[in-house]
C-alpha positions as CSV (number, residue, x, y, z in Angstrom):
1,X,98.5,88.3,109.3
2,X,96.6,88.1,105.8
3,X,98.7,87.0,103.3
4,X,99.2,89.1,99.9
5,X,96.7,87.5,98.2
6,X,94.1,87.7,100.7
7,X,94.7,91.3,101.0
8,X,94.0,91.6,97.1
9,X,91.1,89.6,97.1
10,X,89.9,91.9,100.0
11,X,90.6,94.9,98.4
12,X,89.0,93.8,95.1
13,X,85.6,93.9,97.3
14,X,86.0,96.9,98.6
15,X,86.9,99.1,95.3
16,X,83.1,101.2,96.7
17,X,84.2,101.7,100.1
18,X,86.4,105.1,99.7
19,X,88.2,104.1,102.5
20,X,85.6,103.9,104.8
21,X,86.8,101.6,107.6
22,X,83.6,100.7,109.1
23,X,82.7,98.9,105.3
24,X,85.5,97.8,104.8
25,X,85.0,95.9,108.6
26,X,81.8,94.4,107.4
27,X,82.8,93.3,103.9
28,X,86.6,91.4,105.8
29,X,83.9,89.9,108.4
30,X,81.7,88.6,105.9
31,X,85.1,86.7,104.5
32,X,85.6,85.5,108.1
33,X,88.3,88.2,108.5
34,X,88.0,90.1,111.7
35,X,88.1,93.8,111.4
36,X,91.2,94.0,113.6
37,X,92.8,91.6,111.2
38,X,92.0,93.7,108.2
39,X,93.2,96.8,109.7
40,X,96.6,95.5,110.6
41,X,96.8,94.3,106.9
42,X,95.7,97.3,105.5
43,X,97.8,99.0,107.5
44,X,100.9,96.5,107.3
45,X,101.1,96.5,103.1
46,X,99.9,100.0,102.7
47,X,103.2,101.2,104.4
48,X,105.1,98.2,102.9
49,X,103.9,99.8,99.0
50,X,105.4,103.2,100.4
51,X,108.2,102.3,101.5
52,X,111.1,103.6,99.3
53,X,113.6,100.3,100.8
54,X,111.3,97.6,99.8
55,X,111.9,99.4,96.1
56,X,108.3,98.1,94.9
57,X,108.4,94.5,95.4
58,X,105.6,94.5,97.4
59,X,103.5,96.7,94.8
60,X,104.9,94.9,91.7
61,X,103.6,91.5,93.6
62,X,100.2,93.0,94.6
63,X,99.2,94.3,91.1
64,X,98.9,90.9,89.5
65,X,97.0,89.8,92.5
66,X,94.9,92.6,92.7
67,X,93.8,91.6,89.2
68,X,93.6,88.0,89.1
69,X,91.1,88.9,92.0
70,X,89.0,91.3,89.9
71,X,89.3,89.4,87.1
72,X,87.6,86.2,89.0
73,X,85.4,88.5,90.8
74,X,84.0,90.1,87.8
75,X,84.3,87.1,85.7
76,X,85.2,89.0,82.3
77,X,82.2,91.5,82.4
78,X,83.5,94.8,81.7
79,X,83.5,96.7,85.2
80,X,82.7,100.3,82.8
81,X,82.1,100.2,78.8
82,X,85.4,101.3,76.4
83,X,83.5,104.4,75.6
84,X,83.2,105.8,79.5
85,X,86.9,104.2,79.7
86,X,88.6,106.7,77.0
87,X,86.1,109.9,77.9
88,X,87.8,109.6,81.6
89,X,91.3,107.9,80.5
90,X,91.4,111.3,78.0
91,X,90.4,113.5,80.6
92,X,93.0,112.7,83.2
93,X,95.5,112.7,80.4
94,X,94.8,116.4,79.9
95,X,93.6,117.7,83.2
96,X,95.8,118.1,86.2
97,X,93.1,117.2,88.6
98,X,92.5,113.5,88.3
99,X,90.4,113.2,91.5
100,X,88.4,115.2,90.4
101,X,87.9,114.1,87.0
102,X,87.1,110.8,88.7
103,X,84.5,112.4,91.1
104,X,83.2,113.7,88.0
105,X,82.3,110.6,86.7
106,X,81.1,109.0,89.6
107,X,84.5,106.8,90.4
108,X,86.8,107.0,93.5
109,X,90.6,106.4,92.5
110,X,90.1,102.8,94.0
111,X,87.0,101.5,91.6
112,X,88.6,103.5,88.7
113,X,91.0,101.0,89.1
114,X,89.2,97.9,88.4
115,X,87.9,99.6,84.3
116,X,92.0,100.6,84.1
117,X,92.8,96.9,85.0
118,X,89.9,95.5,82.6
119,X,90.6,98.0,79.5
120,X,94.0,98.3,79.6
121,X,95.5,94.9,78.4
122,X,93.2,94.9,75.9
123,X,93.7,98.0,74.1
124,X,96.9,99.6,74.7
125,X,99.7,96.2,74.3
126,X,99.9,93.8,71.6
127,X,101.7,91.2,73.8
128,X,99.5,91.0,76.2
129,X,97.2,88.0,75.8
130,X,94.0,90.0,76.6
131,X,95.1,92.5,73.8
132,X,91.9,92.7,71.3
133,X,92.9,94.2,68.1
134,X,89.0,95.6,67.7
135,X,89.1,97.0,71.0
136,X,92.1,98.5,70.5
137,X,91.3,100.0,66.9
138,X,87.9,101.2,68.3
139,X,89.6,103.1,71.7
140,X,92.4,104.6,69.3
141,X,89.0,106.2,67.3
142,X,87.5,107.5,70.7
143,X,90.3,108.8,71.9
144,X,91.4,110.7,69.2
145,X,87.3,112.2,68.8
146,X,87.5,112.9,73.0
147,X,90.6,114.0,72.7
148,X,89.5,116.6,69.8
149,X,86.3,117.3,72.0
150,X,88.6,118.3,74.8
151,X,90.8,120.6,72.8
152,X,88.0,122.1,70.8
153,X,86.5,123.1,74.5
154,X,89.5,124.2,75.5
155,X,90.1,126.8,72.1
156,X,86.6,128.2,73.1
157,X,87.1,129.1,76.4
């Protein structure tokens, strides 16, 4: 069985797959996981996340993981620029339909992921250590003119 960690790292390189298990195969075989093994993970901590009795452990020790991996993998470049960050972020705050705001913009839930997990830190806490004042000055700006954009369109209609 894959341990935690090398189910994040895996996941991390499969944020384009959309769950398409024949990808996903290739990309755990080219890590010298066999696509057996990857599907008993997959299978193994997906129903581990859901399950209401291990009262998110497992999730709360994924998410870190998950983003150490994306961070090394990316190695700080910005998986999506601030701007395209607060267009969407503002339009799933708004809209009901999230998927499809992603699909809108070209993102499955999974790869949307890895510009929440990049942008977020940086703008939204203070006492995070990847908080960036400018960053976080400059997203508060776009988001209030996207968020006027949105609500202007939505007087028109």
């Amino acid at each position: 069985m894959l341990s935690l960690e090398q189910y994040a790292d895996l996941c991390v390189l499969m944020t384009d797959t959309d769950g398409d298990e024949m990808k996903e195969m290739a990309i755990a075989g080219d890590r010298g996981v066999a696509g057996p093994s990857w599907l008993e993970a997959k299978a193994y901590y997906t129903a581990k996340m859901m399950d209401t009795n291990d009262m998110g452990r497992t999730a709360m020790a994924f998410t870190p993981l998950y983003q150490h991996a994306a961070e090394r993998l990316r190695a700080d470049a910005a998986p999506c620029s601030l701007e395209l960050y607060t267009r969407v972020h503002a339009e799933m705050s708004y809209r009901t339909d999230g998927g499809r705001v992603l699909a809108e913009h070209g993102y499955t839930r999974q790869s949307w992921l890895s510009c929440q997990i990049y942008w977020s830190p940086r703008v939204a806490s203070n006492i995070d250590p990847k908080f960036d004042i400018a960053a976080a000055m400059k997203f508060r700006e776009l988001m209030q003119h996207e968020l006027d954009r949105i609500g202007t369109g939505r007087k028109q209609s």
